[in-house]
N, C-alpha and C positions, 0 to 999 in steps of 0.2 A: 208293848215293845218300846215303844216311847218313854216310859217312866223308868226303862231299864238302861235306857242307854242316858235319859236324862244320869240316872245317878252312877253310871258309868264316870261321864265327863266331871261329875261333882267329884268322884273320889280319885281320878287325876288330878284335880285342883287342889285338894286337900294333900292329896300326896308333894305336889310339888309346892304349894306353902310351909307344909311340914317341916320340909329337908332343911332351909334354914334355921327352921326354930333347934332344931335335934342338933345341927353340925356348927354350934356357934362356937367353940373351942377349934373347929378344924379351918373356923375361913382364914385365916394367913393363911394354914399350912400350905396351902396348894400352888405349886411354883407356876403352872403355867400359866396363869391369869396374868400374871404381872410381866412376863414375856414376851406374852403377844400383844400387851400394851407397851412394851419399852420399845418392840422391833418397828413397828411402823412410823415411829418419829426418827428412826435412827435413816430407815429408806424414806422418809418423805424431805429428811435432812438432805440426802444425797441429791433426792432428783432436784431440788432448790437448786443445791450449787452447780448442777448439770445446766439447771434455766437462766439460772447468771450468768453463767459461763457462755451459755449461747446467744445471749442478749449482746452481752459484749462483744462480742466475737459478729454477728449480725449488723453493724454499721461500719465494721473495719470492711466486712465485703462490698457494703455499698460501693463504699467508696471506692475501694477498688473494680467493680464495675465502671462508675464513670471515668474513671482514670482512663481505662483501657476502653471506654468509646470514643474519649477524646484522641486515644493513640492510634484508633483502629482508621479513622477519617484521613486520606494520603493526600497531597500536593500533588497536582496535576504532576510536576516536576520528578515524584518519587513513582508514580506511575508510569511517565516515559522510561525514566534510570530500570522499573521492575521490567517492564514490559523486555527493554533492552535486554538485558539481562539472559530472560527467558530465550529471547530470539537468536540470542550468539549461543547459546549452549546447542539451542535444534539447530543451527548451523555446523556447530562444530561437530553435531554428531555427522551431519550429512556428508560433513566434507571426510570424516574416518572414514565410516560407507562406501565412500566415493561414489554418493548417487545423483552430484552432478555432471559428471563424466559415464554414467554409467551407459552402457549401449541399448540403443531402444529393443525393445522386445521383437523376438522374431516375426516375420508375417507368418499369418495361420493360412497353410499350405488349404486349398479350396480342391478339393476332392470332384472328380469327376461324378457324375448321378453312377455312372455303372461301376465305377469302385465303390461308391456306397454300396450300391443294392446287393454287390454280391457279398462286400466284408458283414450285411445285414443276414443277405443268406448265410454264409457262412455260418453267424455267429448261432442264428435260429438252427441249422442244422445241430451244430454241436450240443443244441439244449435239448433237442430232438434225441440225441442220442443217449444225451446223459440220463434224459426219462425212463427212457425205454430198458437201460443198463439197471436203474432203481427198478422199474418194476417189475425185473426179472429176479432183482436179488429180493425183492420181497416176495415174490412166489415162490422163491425157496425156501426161504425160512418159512414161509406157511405151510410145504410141505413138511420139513424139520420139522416144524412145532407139534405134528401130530402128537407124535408120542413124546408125550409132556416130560418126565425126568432125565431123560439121557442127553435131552438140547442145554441141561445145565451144565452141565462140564467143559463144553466150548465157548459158553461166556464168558468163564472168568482167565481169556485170553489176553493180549496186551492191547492198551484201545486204541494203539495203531491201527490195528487189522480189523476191525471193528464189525459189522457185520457181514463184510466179506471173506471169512476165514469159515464159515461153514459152506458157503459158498465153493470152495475151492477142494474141501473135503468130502462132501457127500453130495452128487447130484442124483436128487431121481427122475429129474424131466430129461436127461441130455444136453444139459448146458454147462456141460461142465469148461468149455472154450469161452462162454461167455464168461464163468466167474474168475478164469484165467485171467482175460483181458479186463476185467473192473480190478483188480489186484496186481496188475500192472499199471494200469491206470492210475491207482493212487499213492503204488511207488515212486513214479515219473512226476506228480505233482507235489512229492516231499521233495524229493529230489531237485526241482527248477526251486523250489523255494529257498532252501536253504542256498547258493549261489548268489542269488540276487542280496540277501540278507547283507552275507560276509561283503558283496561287493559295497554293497552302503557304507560298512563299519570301513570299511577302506576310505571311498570318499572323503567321511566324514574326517577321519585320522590323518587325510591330506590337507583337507581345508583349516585345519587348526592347527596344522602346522605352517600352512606358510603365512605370515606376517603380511597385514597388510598396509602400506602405510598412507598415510593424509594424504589427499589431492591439495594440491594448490589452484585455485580459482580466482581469477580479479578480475574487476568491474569497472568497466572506465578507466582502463588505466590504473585499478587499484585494486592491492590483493587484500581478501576477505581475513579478518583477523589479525591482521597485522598489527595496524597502529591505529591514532584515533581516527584516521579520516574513514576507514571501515566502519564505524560507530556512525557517522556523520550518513554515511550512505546508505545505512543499514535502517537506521529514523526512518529516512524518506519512505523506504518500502513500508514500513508501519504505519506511520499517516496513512499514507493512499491506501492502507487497508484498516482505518481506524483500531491500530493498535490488537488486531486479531493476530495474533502471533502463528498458527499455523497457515491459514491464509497470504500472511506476508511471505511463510518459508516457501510456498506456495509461486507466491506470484514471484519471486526471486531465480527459482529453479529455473519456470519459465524464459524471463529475461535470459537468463546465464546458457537455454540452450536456444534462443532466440537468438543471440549476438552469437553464437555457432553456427548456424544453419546459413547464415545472411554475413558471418565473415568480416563483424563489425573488424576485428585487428588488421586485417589485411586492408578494409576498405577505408581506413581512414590514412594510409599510406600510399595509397596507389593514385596515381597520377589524375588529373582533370582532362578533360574531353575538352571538344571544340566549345561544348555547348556552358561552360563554365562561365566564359563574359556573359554569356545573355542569361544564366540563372543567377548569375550575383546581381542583375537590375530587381529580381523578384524578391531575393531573402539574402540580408546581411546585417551584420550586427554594428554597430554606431553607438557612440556614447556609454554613459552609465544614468541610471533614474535618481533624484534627490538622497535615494537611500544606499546607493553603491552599487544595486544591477546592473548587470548588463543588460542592456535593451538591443532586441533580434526585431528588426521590421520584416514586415512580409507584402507583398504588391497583389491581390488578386487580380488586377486587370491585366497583369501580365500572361495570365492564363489563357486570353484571347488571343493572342500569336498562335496560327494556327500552324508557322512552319515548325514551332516547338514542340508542341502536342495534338499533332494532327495522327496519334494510333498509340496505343499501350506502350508499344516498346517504347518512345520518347517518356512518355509519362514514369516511366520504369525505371529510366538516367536518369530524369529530375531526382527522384522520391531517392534513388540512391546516392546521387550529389547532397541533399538535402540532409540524409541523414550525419553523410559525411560531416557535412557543416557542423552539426547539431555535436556530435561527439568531437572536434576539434574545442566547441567552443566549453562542451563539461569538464575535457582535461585539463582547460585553464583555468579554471574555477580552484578557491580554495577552499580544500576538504580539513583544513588542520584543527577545526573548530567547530562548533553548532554553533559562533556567534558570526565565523563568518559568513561573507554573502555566496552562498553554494549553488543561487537557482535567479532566473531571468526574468524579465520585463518583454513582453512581445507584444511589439504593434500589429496590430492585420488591418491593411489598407483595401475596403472594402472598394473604391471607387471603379468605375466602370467594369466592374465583375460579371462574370458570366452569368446569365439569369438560369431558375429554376430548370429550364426548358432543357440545357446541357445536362441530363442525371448522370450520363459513365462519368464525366467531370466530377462533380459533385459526390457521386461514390467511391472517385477516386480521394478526391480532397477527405472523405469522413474518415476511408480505411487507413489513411497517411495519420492522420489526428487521431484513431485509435492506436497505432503500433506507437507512436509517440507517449500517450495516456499511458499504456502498457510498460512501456521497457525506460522509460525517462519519466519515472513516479514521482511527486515534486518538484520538480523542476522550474516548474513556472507558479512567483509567486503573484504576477497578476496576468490577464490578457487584455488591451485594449483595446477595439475593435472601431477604427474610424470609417468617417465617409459611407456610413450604412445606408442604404438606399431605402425607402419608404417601403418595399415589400418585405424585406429581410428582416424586417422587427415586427410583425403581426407571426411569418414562418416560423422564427425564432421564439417566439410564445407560445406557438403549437407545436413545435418539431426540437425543440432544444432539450428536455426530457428525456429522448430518444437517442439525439446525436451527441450529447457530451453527458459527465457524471453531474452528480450533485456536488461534488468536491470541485471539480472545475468551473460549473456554473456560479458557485461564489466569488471565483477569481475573474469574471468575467464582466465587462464594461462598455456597452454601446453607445456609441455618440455618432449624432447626423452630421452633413458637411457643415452645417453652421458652426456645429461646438467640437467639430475636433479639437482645432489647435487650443481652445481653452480644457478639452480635458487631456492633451497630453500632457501641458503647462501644469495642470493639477500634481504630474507623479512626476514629470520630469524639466531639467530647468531648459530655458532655453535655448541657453549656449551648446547645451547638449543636443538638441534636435537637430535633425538634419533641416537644408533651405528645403526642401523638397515639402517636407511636411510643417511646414511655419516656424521653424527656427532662424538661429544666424550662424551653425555650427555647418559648416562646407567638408570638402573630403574626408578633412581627419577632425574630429572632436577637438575644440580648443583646452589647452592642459598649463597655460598662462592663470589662471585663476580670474581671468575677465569676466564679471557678473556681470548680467544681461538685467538691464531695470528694466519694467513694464510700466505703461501710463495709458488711461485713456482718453480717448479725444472725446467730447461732447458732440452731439451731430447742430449742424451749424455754427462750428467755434474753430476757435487756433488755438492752438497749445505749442507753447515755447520749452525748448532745452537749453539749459545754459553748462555749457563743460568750460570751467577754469584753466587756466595756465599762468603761473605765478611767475616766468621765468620763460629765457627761450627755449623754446623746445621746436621738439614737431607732436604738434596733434592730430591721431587718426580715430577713426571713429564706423561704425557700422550699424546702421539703421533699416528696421524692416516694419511697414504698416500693414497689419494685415485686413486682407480686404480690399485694400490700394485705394482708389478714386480719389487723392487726396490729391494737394500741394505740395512744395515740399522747397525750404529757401534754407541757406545757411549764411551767414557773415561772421567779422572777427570787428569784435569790438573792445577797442585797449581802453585800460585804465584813465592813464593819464591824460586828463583835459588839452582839448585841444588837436587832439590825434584825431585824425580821418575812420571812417569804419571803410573798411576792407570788404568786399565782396565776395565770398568761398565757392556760391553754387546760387545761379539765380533759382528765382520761384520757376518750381516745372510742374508740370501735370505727370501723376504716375499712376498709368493705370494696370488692369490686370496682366497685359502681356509683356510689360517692361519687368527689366532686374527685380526680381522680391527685394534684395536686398540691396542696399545702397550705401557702399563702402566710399571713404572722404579722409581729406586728410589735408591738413595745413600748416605751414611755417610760423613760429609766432616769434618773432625777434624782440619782443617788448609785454610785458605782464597784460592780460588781457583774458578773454572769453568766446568763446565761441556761441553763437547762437543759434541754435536752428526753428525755422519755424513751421509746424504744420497746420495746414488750413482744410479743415474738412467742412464741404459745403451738404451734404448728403446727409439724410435724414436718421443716419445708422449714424451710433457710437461706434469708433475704432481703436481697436488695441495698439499700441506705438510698443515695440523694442528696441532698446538701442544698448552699444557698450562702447567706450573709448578709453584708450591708454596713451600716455605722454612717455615719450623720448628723448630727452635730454641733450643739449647739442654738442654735451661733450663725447656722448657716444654715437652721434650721427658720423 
């Protein structure tokens, strides 16, 4: 077997050596050899210029990838303008809607236990009956179905009548009243259907025809969509919700039916109470800060007046005097801009405040600071908190988390009685502060442009002031030490040799219970200087302010 298939495989080899030797005249002739060597250069040609092509084509996309991640990265600036954007459109649908107007939802009528129990029985009867109506009708068809071919001819009825139509034609129990009443039964439930149907398409047919048009809504005094001061007000809602745009629509709605409920338009017109002088000692607004706020102070120790707030109702006038205040002073504000100043400076004069131990106080004071947080969103671009008592800044570490935002606790600034007046001095100047809290600025804010210099005294030293006068005038002057225990001398000392000095104000002692401030003023008939001198003998550095303007004697 082996030497058979051996010369098996030999006479294949010989065969196909052969074929060349025999067909040497016929190798051109054969076209397709040369075919299917010319076709694959021709496709290996193609795919080449397909792989250059795409080679090329492959750095042009690069690059345009990075193009467009450099485009994709927004300006915090393009972000507010998007954000905006988005948030006036879900406004303006709201306001098509009219679903800040919209009436609140009915109350859900609370049903007595025994109108339940019986509309429960009721309803269990009625299933009760419908059972009992099926399993009557299927005991008929099970009698029907005996004799199997003639139950055919009643099926292929209309499948309205479905399996109660044999029902109604052949009883052989005597229920021929019951298959009456289920064929009535399911007349009467075509019957209520189709009514309710039509009356829908009616509804419906009304609702689309009557037109509804835009509410108009405004805020402070200002209507939504209008002009840009809407834009300006519209921001604020977004900040206080870190640019969450349904959330802002959100806390918006809220406000708009908050200032409905509580009657902000009516209440910012309606008259003041008895109690109006003694709430304007607690919270009133004074000056503007370095930057152009308005600065709103607040007095916690006025809280201790118990004729004021000795029961809720009292506490109830304030908080709604207050609010009043608060919306007189947002409608002077200008909204014409986001450059301009739209939002306030607020002191809170913590000094002999009411301690922990008072909570309805203090619960009242949080709920006042949340409806504030709530419906006046930005509004305040710092708070400074003077006069803090040594317990209220350990509470404040544990309890502040709780009682204000994170967004608020960044605006927020505590200073002990030592460093008030140097951190109000910090935001605002001092001409602008009231005497009350270490300024030189009395009833009305000075609007002369008299700038208030600061100096300090070294402890154990004098420091001298010297205010010029080139010419007769009259010069007046206002000086405030704060901390007092000082000296305190002026004189007029003229140029010209030989002249006497003049005595303005001898040396006095001034301490805490005298004038803060210490207003002067002298005639100066000849070129000369004013001097004043302060002697601090006391172991503390003192802050000196002072400001002076000259009058000319031709307009005395």
């Amino acid at each position: 077997m082996a030497q058979e298939e051996a010369q098996k495989s030999a006479d294949v080899v010989v065969v196909s050596a052969e074929k060349p030797m025999t067909d040497d005249k016929e190798v051109t002739v054969p076209a397709p050899v040369p075919e299917k060597e010319v076709t694959p250069p021709v496709a290996s040609d193609e795919k080449v210029a397909a792989e250059a092509e795409a080679e090329k084509a492959a750095p042009v996309k690069e690059e345009e990838t990075v193009v467009a991640e450099k485009v994709v990265v927004p300006t915090p600036e393009e972000l507010e303008k998007k954000a905006l954007e988005e948030f006036k459109e879900l406004v303006r649908e709201a306001l098509n809607k009219r679903e800040f107007t919209a009436p609140p939802p009915p109350p859900v009528k609370e049903e007595k236990p025994e109108e339940k129990k019986s509309a429960e029985e009721s309803k269990e009867e009625d299933k009760t009956d419908e059972k009992k109506e099926e399993e009557k009708q299927e005991e008929a068809v099970k009698t029907e179905e005996k004799p199997s071919e003639p139950a055919a001819a009643p099926a292929e009825t209309k499948p309205e009548e479905k399996e109660a139509v044999p029902v109604t034609t052949e009883k052989a129990t005597g229920g021929e009243e019951d298959g009456t009443k289920t064929v009535e039964a399911i007349e009467e439930s075509i019957v209520s259907v189709t009514p309710q149907e039509s009356a829908a398409e009616e509804t419906t047919v009304v609702a689309e025809a009557e037109p509804v048009e835009p509410e108009e809504v405004s805020i402070y005094g200002v209507p939504l969509l209008q002009d840009e001061r809407s834009d300006v007000i519209l921001l604020k809602f977004l900040r206080a919700r870190d640019f969450k745009v349904k959330e802002a629509l959100t806390m918006l709605k809220n406000t708009v039916q908050w200032r409905k409920e509580n009657k902000i338009d009516e209440l910012i017109e309606a008259e003041a109470g008895e109690e109006a002088s003694e709430f304007e000692k607690m919270v009133f607004a004074h000056g503007v800060d370095k930057e152009g706020h308005v600065v709103i102070y607040s007095s916690y120790g006025e809280f201790q007046n118990k004729e004021l707030f000795s029961d809720k109702e009292k506490l109830n006038k304030f908080l709604n005097w207050r609010i009043q205040l608060q919306e007189k002073c947002v409608r002077a504000l200008d909204f014409s801009s986001p450059d301009a100043k739209s939002s306030f400076v607020f002191v809170s004069d913590f000094r002999n405040a009411p301690g922990l131990g008072k909570r309805a106080l203090w619960q009242f004071i949080r709920r006042a600071v949340k409806q504030f947080e709530d419906n006046y969103p930005e509004f305040a671009t710092r708070e400074l908190f003077i006069n803090v008592p040594w317990w209220y800044i350990p509470y404040y570490k544990t309890f502040g988390s709780i009682i204000t935002s994170p967004k608020t606790r960044s605006k927020m600034v505590l200073a002990g009685p030592s460093k008030s007046a140097d951190t109000i001095f910090k935001y605002i100047s001092p001409e602008q502060v009231p005497v009350k809290y270490g300024g030189l600025s009395k009833d009305i804010p000075s609007t002369n442009g008299d700038t208030v210099t600061e100096a300090i005294v070294k402890p154990a030293a004098k420091y001298t002031i010297e205010l010029p006068a080139s010419e007769a005038c009259t010069l007046s002057w206002e000086l405030r030490v704060l901390g007092a225990d000082v000296s305190y001398g002026a004189q007029f000392e003229p140029t010209t040799e030989g002249s006497y000095v003049v005595i303005v104000s001898k040396n006095r002692k001034i301490g805490l219970t005298d004038e803060p401030v210490i207003t002067d003023s002298f005639k100066v008939g000849e070129p000369g200087k004013i001097v004043i001198t302060i002697d601090n003998q006391t172991s503390k550095k003192k802050k000196v302010l002072y400001r002076f303007k000259t009058q000319p004697k031709s307009d005395i």
